[in-house]
N, C-alpha and C positions, 0 to 999 in steps of 0.2 A: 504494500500500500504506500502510495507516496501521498508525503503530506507539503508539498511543495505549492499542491493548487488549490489546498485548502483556504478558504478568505482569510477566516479568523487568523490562523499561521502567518500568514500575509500580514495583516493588521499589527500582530504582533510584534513583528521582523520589523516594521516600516516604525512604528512608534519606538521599538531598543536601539533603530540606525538613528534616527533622529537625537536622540537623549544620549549616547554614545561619546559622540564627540565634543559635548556640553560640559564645562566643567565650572562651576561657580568658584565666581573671583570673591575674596574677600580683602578685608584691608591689610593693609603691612604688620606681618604678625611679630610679635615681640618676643625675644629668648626672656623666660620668666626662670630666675637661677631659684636653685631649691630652696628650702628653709627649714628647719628645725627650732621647734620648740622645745625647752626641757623647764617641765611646769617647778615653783619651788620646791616642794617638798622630795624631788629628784636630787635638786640642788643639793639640802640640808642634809639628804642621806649621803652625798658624796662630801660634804664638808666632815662628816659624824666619820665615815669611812678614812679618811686619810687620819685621822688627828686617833682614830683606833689603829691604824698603821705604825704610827710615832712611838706608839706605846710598847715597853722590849717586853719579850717573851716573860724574862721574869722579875718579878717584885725583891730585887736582891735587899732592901732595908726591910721588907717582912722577913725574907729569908734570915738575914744576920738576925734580928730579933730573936727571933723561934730558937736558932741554933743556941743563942748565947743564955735563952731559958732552957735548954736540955743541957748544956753543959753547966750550970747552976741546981739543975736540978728542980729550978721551978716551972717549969712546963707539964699542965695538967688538964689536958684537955678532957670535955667532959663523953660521956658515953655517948648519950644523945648527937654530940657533934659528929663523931668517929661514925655513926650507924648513918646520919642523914646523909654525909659524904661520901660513904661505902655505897647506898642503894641510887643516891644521885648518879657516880660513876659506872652504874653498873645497868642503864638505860640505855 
């Protein structure tokens, strides 16, 4: 079957050649550069992050403390401490 001498086919062909070559003009388009927002509280979490960076791994004036009460012999922590810190660690 050929569908070449169909009208409609025709009709169709004649209105896609027509609109084909058409192309709408618009005005002079502008390079629009990206942008990024970083709402506050983004901020305050990267200001909180750094200044927790600064801070060394360990507490050496708690440490000396502690130490120079076990070599005194007054270091007497209580049970209650020792069990909260045991089952804390242990999550």
């Amino acid at each position: 079957m050929r569908i070449n001498n169909n009208m409609n086919v025709q009709q169709v062909l004649k209105s896609y050649n027509k609109n084909v070559g058409k192309t709408n003009k618009t005005g002079k388009s502008e390079m629009k550069r990206d942008q990024i927002d970083i709402s506050q509280s983004s901020k305050d979490f990267q200001v909180a992050m750094d200044a927790f960076k600064k801070l060394p791994d360990v507490r050496q004036e708690k440490v000396d403390d502690i130490a120079s009460q076990i070599d005194k012999g007054t270091y007497k922590p209580s049970t209650e401490d020792i069990i909260k810190k045991m089952m804390s660690n242990a999550k």
